[in-house]
C-alpha positions as CSV (number, residue, x, y, z in Angstrom):
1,X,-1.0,37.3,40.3
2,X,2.1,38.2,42.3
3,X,1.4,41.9,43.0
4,X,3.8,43.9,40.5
5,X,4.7,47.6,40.5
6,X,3.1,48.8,37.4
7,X,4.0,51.7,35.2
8,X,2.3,53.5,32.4
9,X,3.6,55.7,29.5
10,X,1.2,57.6,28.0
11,X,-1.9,58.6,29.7
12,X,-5.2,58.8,27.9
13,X,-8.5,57.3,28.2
14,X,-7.4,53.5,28.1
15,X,-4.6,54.3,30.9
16,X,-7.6,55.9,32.6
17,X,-9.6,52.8,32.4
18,X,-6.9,50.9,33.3
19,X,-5.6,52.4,36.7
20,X,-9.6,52.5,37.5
21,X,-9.7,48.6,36.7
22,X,-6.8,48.2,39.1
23,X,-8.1,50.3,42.1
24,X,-11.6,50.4,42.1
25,X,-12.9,48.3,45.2
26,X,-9.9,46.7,45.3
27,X,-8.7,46.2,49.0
28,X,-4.8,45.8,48.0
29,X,-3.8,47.5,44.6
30,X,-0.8,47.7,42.8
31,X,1.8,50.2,43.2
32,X,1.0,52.5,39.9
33,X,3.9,55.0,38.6
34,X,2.5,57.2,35.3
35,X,4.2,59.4,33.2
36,X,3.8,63.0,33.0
37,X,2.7,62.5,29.6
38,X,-1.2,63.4,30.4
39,X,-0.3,65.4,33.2
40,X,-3.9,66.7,33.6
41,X,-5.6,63.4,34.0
42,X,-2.0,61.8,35.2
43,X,-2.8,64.4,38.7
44,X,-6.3,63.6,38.7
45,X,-5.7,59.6,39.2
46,X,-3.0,60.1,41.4
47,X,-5.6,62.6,43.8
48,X,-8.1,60.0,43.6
49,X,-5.8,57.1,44.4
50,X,-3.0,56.9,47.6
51,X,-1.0,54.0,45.7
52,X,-0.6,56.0,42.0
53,X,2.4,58.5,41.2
54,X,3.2,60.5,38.7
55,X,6.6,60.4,37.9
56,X,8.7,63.0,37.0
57,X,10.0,61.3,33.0
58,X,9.5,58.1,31.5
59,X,12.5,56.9,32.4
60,X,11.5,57.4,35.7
61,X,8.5,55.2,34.7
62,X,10.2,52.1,33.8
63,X,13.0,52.5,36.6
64,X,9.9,52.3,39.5
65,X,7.9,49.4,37.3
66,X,8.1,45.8,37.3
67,X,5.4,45.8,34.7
68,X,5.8,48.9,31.8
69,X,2.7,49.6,29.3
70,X,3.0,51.8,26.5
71,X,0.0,53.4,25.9
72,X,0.4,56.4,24.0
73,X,-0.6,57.5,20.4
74,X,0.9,55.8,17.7
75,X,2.2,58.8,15.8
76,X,3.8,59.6,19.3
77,X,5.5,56.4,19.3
78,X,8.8,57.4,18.4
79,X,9.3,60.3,20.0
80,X,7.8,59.0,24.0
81,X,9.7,55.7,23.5
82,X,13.3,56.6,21.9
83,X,16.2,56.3,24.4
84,X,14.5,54.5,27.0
85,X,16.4,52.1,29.1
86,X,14.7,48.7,29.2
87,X,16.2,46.2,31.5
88,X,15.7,42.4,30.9
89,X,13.8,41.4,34.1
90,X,11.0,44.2,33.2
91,X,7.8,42.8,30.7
92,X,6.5,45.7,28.6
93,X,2.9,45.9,27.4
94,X,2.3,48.0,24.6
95,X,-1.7,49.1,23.8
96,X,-0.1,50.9,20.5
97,X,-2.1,49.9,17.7
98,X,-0.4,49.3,14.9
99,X,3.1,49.0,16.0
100,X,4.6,45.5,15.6
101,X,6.5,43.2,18.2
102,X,9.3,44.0,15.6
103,X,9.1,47.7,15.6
104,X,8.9,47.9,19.2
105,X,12.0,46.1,19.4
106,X,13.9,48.4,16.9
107,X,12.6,51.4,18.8
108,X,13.3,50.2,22.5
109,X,16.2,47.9,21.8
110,X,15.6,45.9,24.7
111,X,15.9,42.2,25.6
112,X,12.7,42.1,27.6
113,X,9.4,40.2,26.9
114,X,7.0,42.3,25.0
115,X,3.4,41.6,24.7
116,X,1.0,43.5,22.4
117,X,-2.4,43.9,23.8
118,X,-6.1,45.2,23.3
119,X,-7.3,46.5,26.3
120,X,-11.0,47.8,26.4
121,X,-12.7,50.6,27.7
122,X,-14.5,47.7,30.1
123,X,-11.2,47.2,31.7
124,X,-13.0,49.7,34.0
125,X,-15.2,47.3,35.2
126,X,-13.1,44.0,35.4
127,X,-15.1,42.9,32.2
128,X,-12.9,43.1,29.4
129,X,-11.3,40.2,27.1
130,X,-8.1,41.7,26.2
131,X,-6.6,40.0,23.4
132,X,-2.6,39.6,24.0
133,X,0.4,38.0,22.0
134,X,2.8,36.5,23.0
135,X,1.1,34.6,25.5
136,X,3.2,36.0,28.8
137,X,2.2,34.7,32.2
138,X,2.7,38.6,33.3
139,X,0.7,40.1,30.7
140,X,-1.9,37.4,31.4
141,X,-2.2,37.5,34.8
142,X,-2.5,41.6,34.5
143,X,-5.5,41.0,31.9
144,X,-7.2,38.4,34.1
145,X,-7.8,40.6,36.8
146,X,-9.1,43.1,34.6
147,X,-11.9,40.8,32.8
148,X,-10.1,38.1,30.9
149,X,-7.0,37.6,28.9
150,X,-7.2,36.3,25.8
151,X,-3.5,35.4,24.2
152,X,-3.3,34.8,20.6
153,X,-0.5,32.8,19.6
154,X,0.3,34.6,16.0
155,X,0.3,38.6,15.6
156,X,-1.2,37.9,11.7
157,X,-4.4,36.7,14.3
158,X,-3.8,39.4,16.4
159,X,-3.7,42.3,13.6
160,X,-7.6,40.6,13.0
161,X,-8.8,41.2,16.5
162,X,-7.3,44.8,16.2
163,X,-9.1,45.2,13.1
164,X,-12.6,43.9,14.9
165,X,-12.5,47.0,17.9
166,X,-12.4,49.4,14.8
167,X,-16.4,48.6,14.8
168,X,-16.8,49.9,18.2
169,X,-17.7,53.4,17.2
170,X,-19.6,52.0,14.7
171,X,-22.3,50.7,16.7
172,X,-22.4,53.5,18.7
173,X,-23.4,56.1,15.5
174,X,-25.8,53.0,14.7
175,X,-27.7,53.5,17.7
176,X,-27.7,57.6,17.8
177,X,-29.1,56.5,14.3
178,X,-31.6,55.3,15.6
179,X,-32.7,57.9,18.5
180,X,-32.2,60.7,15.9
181,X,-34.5,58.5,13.8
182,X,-37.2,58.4,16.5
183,X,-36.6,62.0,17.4
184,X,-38.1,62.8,14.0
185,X,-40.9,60.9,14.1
186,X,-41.9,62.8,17.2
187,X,-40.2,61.1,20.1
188,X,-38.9,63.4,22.6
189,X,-35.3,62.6,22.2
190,X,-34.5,62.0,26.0
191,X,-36.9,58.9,25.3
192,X,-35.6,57.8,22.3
193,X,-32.3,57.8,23.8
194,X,-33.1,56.0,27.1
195,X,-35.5,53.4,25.0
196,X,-32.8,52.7,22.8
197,X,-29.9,52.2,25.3
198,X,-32.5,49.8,27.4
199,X,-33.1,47.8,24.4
200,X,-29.4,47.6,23.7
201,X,-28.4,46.9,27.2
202,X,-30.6,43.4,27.4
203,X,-29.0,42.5,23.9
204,X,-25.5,42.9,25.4
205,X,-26.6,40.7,28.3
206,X,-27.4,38.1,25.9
207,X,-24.2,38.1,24.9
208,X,-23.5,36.5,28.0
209,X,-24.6,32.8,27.0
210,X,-21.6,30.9,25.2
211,X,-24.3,27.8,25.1
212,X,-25.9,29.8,21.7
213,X,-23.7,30.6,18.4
214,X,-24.4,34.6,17.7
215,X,-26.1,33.2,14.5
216,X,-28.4,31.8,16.7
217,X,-28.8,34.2,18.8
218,X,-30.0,36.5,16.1
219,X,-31.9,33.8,14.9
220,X,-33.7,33.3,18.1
221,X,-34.5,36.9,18.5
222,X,-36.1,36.8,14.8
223,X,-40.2,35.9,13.5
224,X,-39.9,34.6,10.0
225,X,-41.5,37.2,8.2
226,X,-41.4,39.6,11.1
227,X,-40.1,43.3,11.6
228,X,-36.6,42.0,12.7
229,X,-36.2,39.7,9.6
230,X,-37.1,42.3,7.6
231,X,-34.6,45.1,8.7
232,X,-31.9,42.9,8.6
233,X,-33.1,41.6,4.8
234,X,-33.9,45.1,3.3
235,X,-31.0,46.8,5.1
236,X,-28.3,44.7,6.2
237,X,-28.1,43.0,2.6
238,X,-25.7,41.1,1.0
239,X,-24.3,44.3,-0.3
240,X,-24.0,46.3,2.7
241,X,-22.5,43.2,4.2
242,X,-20.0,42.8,1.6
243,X,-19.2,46.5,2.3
244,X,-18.5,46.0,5.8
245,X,-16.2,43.3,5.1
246,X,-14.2,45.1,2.3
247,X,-13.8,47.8,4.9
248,X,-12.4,45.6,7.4
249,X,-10.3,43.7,5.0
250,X,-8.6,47.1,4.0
251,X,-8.0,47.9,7.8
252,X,-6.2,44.6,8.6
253,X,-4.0,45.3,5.8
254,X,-3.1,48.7,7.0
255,X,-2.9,47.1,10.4
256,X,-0.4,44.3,8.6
């Protein structure tokens, strides 16, 4: 990707993960401009790297950018993004969930490109598929260096993949579950928590062969009649399943 001056409004812990994503080890970064918006952690990146700036409003932002993501809280939306001054030749990224290519439009009335995205917290890393729409060879080529870009041609799909990361925290509370559960049973609970994250970390890596279906991968980790098989039957049920999808069918209509 061509390098492009990129500028962030709103800066919380996926801004964080994002300026990390673009410096880290990297032997040419970007030019980063951030908003004062987060000044505390705004001044720590720019400290920690020469080619980030905090700027001094967020018009200021999107004057210095060739690239603009919005990344602050929805219920800040209007308020951060009303009476900005887009021009044309900018693309603006917006990691607001929730907030329609339609609404953005209304709010920014602007001309330029503007993606929707779902950056993760493993941006950080380089290791993140980042679901976009539209498909922009910008927004793309941002998302590629930071993991993987993965552009999704309708935004009814894209509301979906939104709808998915509303797991995330999920699985984390499933596996404090777990140590807390093994804490009780007299595990000290600094062992609990390292067996647990070990465990959890070889499954992730798993997740790494494409060749096997994730229905076989749980199948290939399971003993008919075994101790796997029978969590999953006795606990995961067809009820508790049917739960999690209600709850995920309510979300992606709120998302909608």
């Amino acid at each position: 990707m061509e390098r492009k001056r990129i500028g962030i409004i709103g800066v919380g812990e996926i801004a964080r993960a994002i300026v990390a994503g673009l410096c880290d080890g990297v032997e040419e970064p970007p030019e980063i401009y951030l908003s004062p918006r987060g000044a505390g952690t705004a001044a720590e990146l720019s400290q920690r790297y020469p080619n980030v700036r905090v700027c001094a409003d967020n018009q200021d932002v999107v004057n210095r950018s060739d690239v603009v993501i919005l990344a602050v809280r929805p219920v800040d939306r209007a308020e951060a993004l009303a009476g900005l001054r887009i021009d044309g030749d900018r693309v603006v990224v917006s990691v607001i969930a929730g907030v329609g290519i339609g609404e953005l439009r209304r709010i920014l009335g602007t001309g330029a490109p503007l993606v929707r995205a779902i950056p993760l917290p493993e941006v950080r890393e380089r290791r993140s598929v980042t679901v976009t729409h539209p498909s922009h060879p910008v927004a793309d080529a941002l998302f590629d260096r930071l993991g993987e870009a993965l552009p999704v041609a309708d935004e009814a799909d894209f509301g979906v993949f939104s709808a998915l990361t509303g797991t995330l925290t999920t699985h984390y509370r499933y596996l404090a579950t777990l140590a807390d559960w093994a804490s009780r049973q007299g595990i000290p609970s600094e062992d609990a928590d390292r067996y647990i994250r070990g465990l959890f970390q070889g499954v992730g890596r798993t997740l790494g062969d494409g060749a096997r279906s994730l229905h076989q991968l749980a199948g290939d980790h399971e003993t008919p009649n075994g101790i796997n098989e029978r969590i999953r039957t006795t606990w995961f049920d067809t009820a508790n399943s049917e739960a999690l999808t209600k709850a995920l069918d309510a979300l992606l209509s709120d998302l909608r």
